[in-house]
C-alpha positions as a LaTeX table, in Angstrom:
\begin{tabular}{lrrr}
\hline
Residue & $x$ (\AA) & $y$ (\AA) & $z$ (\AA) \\
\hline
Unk1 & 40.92 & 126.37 & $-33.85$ \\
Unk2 & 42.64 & 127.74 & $-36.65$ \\
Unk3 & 43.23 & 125.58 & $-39.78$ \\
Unk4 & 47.06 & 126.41 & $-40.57$ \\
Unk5 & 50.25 & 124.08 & $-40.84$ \\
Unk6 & 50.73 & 124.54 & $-37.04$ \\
Unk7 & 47.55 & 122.73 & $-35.80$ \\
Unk8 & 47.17 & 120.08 & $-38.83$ \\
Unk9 & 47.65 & 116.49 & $-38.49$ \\
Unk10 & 49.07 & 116.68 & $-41.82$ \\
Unk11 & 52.34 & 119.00 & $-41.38$ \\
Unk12 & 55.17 & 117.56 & $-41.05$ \\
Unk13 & 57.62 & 119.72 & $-38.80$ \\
Unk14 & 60.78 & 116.97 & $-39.29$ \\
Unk15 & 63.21 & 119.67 & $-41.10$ \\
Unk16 & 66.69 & 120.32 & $-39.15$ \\
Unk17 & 66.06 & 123.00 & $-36.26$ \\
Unk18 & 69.28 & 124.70 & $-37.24$ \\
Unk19 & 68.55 & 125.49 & $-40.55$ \\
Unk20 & 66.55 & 128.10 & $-42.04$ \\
Unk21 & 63.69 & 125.85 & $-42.62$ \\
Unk22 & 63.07 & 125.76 & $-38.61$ \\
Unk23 & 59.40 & 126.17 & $-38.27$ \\
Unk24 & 58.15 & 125.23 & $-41.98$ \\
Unk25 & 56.49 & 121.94 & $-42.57$ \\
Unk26 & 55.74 & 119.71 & $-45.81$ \\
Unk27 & 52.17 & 118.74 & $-46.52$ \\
Unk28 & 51.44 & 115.00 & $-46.34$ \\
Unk29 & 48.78 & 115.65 & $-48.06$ \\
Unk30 & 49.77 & 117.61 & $-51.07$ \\
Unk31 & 48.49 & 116.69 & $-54.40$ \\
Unk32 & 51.05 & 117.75 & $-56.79$ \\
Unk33 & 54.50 & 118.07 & $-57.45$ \\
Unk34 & 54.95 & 121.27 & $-56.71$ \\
Unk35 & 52.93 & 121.28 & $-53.73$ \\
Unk36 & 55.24 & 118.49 & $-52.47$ \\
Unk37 & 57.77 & 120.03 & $-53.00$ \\
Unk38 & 57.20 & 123.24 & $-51.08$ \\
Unk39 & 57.80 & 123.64 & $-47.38$ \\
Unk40 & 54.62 & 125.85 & $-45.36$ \\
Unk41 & 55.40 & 128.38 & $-43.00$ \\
Unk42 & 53.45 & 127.49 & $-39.53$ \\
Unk43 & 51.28 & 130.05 & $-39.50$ \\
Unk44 & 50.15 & 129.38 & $-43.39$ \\
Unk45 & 46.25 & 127.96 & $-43.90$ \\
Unk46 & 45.85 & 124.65 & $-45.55$ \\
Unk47 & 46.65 & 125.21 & $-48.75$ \\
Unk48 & 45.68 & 121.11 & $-49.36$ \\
Unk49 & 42.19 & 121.60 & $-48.29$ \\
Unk50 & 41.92 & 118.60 & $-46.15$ \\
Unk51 & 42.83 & 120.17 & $-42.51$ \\
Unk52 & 42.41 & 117.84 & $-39.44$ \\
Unk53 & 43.31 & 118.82 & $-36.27$ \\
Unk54 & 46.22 & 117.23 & $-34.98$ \\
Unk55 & 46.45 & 115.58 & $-31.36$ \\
Unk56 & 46.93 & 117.71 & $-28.14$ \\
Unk57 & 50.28 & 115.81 & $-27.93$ \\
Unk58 & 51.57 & 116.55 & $-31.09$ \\
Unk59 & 50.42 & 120.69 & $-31.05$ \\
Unk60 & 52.14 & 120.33 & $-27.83$ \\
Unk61 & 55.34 & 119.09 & $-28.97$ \\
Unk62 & 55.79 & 121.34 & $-32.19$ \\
Unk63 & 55.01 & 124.59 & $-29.50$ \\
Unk64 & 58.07 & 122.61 & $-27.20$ \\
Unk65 & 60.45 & 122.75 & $-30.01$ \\
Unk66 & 59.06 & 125.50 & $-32.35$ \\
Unk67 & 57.68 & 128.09 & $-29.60$ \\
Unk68 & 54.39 & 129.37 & $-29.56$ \\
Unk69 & 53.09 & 131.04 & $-33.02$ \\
Unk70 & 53.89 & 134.55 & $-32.45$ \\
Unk71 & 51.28 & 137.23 & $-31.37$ \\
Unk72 & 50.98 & 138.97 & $-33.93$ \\
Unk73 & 50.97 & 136.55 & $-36.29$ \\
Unk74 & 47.93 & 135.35 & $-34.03$ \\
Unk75 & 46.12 & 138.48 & $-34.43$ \\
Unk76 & 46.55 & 138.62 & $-38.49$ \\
Unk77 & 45.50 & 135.20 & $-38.45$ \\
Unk78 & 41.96 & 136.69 & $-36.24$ \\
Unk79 & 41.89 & 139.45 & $-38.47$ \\
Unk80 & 41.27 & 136.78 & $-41.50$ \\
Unk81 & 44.22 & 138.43 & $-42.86$ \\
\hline
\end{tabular}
């Protein structure tokens, strides 16, 4: 599994769907101000350094309302780019 925003328990997807901000998620977890402060793209790896996986239901409902992440987004991500 990889360990970005998109499969942590951590990310919080709640941002309005119609905005440009669809997709990005705050870090529950952040540790400073600036870190809370800053919204994640989906496809970014934990920056917090405490990644859990997050349920089957909730990966599940963030690829329902967010889409899958995109393919080649997939294959950077495999590339360890």
């Amino acid at each position: 599994m990889r360990e970005t925003c998109f499969y942590c328990k951590y990310a919080d997807f709640k941002t309005q769907l119609d905005t440009p901000m669809r997709g990005f998620a705050k870090c529950r977890k952040a540790r400073t101000p600036e870190e809370k402060a800053k919204y994640y793209p989906r496809t970014n790896p934990c920056a917090a350094g405490v990644f859990q996986t997050a349920s089957e239901a909730a990966i599940a409902r963030r690829a329902a309302v967010l889409g899958e992440i995109p393919l080649q987004c997939a294959e950077f991500e495999q590339e360890g780019g």
